[in-house]
VMD Tcl script that draws the C-alpha trace (Angstrom):
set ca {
  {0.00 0.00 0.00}
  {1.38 3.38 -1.20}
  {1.08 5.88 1.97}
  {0.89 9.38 0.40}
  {-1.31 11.69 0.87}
  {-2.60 14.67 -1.78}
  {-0.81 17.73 -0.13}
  {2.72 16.42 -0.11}
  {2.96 16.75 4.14}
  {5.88 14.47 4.95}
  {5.43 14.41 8.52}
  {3.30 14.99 11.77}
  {4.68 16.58 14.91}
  {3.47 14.86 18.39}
  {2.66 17.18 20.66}
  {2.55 14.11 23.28}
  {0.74 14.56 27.02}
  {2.83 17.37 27.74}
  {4.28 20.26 25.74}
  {6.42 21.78 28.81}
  {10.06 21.07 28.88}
  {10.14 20.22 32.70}
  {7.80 17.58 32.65}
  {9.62 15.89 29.74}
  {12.20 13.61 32.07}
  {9.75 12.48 34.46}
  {7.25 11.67 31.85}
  {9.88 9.56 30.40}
  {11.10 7.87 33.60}
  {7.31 6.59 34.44}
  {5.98 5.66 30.86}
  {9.78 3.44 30.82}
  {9.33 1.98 33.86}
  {5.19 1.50 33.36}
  {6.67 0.14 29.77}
  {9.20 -2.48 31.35}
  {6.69 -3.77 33.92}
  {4.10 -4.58 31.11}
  {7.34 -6.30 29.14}
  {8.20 -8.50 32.24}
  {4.95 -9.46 33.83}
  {3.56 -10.11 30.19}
  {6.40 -12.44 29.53}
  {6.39 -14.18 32.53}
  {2.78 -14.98 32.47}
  {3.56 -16.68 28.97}
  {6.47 -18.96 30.49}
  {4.91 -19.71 33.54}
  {1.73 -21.03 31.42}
  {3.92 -22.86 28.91}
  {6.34 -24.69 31.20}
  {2.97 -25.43 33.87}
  {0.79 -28.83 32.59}
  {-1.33 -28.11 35.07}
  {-2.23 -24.71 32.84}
  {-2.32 -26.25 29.58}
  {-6.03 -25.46 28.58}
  {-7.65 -23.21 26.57}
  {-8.53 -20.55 28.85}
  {-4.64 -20.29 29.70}
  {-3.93 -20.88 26.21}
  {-5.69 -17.42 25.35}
  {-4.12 -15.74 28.18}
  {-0.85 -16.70 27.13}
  {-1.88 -15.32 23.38}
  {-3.42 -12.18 25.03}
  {-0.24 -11.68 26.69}
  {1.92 -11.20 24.08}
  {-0.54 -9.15 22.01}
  {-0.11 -6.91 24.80}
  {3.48 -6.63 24.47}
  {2.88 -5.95 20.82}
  {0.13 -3.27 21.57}
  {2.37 -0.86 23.86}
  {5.43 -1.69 21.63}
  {3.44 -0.32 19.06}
  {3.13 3.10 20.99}
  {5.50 3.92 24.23}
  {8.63 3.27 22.81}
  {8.13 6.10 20.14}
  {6.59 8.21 23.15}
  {9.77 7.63 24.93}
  {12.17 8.84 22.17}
  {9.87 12.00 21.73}
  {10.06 12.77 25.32}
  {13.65 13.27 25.24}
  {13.79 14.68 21.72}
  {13.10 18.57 20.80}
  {11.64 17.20 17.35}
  {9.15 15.34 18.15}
  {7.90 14.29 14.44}
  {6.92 11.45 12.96}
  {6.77 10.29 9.11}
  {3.14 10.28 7.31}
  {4.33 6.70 6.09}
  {4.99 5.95 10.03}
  {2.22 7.23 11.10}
  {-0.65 5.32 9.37}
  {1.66 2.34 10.09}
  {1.55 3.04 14.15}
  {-1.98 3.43 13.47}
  {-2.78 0.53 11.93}
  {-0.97 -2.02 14.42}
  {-2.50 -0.02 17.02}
  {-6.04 -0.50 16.11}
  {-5.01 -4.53 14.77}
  {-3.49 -5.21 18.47}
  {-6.49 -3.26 20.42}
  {-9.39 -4.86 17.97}
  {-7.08 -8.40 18.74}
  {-7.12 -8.09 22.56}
  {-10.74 -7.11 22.48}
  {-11.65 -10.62 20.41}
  {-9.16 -12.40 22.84}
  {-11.08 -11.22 25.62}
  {-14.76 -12.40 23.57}
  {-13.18 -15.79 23.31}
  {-12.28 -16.07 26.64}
  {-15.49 -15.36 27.99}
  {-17.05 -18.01 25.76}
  {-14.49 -20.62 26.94}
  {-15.90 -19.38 30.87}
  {-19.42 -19.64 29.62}
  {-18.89 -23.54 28.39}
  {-16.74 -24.29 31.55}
  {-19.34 -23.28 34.23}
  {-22.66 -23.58 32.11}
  {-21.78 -27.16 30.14}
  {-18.80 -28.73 32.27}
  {-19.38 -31.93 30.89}
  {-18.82 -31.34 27.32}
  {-16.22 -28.62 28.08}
  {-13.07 -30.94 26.94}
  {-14.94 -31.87 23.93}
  {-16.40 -28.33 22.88}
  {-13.38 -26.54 23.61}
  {-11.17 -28.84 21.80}
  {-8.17 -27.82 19.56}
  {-9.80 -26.92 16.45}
  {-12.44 -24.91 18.31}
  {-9.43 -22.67 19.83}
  {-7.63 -22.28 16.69}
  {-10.58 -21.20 15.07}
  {-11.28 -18.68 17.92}
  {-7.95 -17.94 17.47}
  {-7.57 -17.09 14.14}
  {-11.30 -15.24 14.03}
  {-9.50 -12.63 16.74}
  {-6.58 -12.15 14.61}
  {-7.57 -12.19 11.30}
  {-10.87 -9.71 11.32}
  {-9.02 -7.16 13.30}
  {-6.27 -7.17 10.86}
  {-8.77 -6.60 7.95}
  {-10.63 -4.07 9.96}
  {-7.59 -1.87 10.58}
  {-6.70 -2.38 6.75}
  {-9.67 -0.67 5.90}
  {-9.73 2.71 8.40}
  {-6.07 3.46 7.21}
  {-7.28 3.19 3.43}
  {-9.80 5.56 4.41}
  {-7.25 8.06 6.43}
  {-4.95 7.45 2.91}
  {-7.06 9.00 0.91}
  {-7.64 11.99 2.68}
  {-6.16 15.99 2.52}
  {-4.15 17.52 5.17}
  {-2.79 21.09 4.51}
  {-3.80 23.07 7.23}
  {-2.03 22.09 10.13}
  {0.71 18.80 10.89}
  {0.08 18.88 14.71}
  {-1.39 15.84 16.63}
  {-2.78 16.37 20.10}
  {-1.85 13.75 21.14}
  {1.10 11.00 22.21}
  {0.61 8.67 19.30}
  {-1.46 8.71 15.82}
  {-5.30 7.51 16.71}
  {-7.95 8.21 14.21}
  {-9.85 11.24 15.56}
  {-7.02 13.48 16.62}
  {-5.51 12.60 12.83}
  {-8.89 13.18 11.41}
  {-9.50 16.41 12.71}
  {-6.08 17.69 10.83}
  {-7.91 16.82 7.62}
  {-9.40 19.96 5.10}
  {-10.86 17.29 3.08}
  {-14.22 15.74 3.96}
  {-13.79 13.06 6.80}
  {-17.67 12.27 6.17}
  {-17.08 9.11 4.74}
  {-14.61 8.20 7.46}
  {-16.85 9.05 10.42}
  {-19.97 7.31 8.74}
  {-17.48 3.76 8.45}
  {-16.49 4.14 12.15}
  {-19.84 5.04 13.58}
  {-21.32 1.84 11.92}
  {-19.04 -0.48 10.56}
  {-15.99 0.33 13.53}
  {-19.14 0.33 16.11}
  {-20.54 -3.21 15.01}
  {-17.13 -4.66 14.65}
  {-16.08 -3.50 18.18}
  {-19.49 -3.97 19.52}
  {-19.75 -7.61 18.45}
  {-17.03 -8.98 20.92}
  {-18.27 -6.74 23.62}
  {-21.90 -8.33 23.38}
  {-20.43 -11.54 22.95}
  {-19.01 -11.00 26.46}
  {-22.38 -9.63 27.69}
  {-24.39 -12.84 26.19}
  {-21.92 -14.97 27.53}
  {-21.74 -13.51 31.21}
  {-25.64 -13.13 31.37}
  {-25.95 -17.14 31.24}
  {-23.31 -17.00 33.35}
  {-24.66 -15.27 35.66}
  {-27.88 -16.88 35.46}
  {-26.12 -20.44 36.19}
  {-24.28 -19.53 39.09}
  {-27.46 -18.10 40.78}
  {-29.31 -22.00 40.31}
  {-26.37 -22.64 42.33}
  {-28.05 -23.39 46.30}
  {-24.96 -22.22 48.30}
  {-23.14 -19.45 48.64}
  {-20.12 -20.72 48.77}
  {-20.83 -22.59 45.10}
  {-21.47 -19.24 44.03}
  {-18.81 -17.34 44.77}
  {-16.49 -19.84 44.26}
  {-18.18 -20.87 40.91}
  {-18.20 -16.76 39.92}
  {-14.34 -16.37 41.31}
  {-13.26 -18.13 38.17}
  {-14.66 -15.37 36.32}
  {-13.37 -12.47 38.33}
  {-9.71 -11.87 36.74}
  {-11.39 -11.44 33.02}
  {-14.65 -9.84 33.96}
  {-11.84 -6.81 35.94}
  {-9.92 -6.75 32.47}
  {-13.29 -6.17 30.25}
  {-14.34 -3.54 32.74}
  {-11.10 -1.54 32.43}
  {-10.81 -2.28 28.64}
  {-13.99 -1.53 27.68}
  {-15.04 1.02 30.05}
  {-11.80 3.34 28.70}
  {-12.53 2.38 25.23}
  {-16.22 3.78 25.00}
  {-15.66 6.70 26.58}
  {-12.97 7.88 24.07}
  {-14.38 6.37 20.30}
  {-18.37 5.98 21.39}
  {-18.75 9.87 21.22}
  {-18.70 12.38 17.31}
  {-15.64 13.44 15.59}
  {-16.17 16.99 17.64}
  {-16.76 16.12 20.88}
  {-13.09 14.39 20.98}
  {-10.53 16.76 23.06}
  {-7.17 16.51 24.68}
  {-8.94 15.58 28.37}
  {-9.63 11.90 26.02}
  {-5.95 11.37 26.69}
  {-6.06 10.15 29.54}
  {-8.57 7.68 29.23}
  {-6.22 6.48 25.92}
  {-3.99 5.84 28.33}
  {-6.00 3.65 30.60}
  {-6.28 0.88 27.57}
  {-3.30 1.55 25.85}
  {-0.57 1.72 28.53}
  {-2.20 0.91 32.17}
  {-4.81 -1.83 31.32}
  {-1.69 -4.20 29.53}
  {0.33 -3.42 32.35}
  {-2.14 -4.67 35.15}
  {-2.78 -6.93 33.40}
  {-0.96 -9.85 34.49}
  {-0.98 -8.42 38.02}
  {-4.85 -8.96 37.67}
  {-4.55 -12.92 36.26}
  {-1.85 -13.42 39.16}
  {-3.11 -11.79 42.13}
  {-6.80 -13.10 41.36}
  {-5.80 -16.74 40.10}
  {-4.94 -19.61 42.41}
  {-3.92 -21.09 39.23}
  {-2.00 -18.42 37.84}
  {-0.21 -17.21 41.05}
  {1.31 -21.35 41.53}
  {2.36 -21.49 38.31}
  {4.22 -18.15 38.96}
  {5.89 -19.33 41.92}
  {6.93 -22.20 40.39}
  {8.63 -20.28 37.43}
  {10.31 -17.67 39.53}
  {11.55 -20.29 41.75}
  {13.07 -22.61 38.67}
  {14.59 -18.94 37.52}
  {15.86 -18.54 41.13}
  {17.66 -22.34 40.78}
  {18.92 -21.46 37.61}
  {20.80 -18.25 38.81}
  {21.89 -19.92 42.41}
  {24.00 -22.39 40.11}
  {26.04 -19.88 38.42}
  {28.15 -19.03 41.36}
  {29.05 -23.02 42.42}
  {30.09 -22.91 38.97}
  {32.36 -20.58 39.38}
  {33.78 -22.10 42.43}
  {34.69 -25.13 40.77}
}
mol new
graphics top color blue
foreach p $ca { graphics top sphere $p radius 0.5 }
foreach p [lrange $ca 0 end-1] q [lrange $ca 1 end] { graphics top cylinder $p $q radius 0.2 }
display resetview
């Protein structure tokens, strides 16, 4: 795909979450160490879950997947916030641009079909346990799998064909920290009709459809775990659910606040909650899955204490 637009503009300056010089270094500092935590505890939640048999199912299996698509979604935007933090030019190609923006909207669209998936695999656990093995099977998860990666891809394919073929001449500045669609689109002097009419119904059904996915799924849920007679049944029962339901919550909660609103009612204050699912929610992430999971939180332990044997050898080595 040829990324040029009709006016000839080269580039697009940044202006990032903060345009004063003092905040700069500090700004830096947390976004690199928020960025490292998400790196680490994303990673480790994919070793611990491949070297555990006891979490060798599909609902770890997604987790795993969700994991790294996490990695990929902040990699995707901090580490070019990072280098314009410290840099007085704080540009960024038109060919770069459209590219940040579509992984960014691929990864988000990915995580947000991840999290669909996973919410059907809780629905067959707790409302058909007996066929779970069977439903769930491989095939069933590598279709799932492959639904969440390849419509997001094709979705994000078509809202940067549609930012292509628009004007800019009036003004190269971003409000914001990275290139999302309605601070680019509001740069255009061409018509962003057609743009806003796609997002507003096909970008609203397409991100809609995991979301009620999620809803269906925890309604007969829901409705399963209150046939249960005890209390205890219940909350243990609904525990299981806990981790992902926190996860949607933050996800989606950040998500329809920002896009769910017109092209003119989007302003710099929408920053912050872009940050929420962009930066924070990947980072908590696996602190959520850990802290929440029995599961999770053993298979943890027993990772960090095989990396802990691993590094206690090197100095008897050395000895020798």
């Amino acid at each position: 795909m040829q990324m040029s637009n009709l006016t000839g503009l080269s580039e697009f300056i940044l202006l990032g979450l903060s345009s004063r010089p003092e905040d700069q270094k500090p700004l830096f500092a947390l976004f690199l160490i928020i960025y490292l935590i998400t790196l680490v505890g994303n990673v480790l939640i994919i070793l611990a879950i491949h070297s555990d048999p006891r979490l060798q199912n599909p609902m770890y299996f997604f987790l795993s997947v969700l994991s790294f698509v996490d990695i990929c979604y902040t990699t995707v935007i901090v580490p070019k916030m990072l280098v314009n933090f410290l840099s007085e030019k704080k540009t960024i190609s038109y060919a770069e641009c459209l590219t940040q923006m579509y992984f960014f909207l691929a990864f988000g669209n990915t995580d947000s079909y991840l999290l669909a998936a996973m919410a059907i695999d809780r629905y067959v656990a707790i409302c058909n346990p007996f066929h779970y093995v069977t439903v769930m099977n491989r095939r069933c998860c590598a279709l799932l799998l492959a639904f969440s990666i390849i419509f997001p891809y094709l979705h994000s394919l078509l809202q940067v064909l549609l930012m292509n073929r628009l004007t800019f001449c009036a003004s190269n500045v971003i409000h914001h920290f990275f290139c999302d669609g309605y601070p680019v689109l509001k740069l255009s002097c061409s018509s962003t009709y057609v743009n806003e009419v796609v997002t507003m119904t096909e970008g609203l059904a397409f991100v809609m459809a995991p979301f009620v996915c999620i809803l269906i799924s925890y309604l007969r849920i829901l409705i399963s775990v209150l046939r249960i007679p005890s209390a205890a049944g219940k909350y243990k029962t609904f525990s299981t659910c806990s981790s992902h339901l926190t996860v949607v919550t933050l996800f989606y909660g950040s998500i329809s606040y920002v896009y769910f609103r017109p092209l003119s009612s989007y302003t710099v204050k929408d920053q912050i909650a872009t940050i929420t699912y962009t930066v924070l929610t990947p980072m908590l992430n696996p602190f959520i899955y850990s802290l929440r999971n029995k599961d999770m939180k053993r298979g943890l332990e027993k990772l960090l204490n095989k990396i802990k044997s691993h590094m206690g050898r090197f100095p008897s080595t050395k000895a020798n």
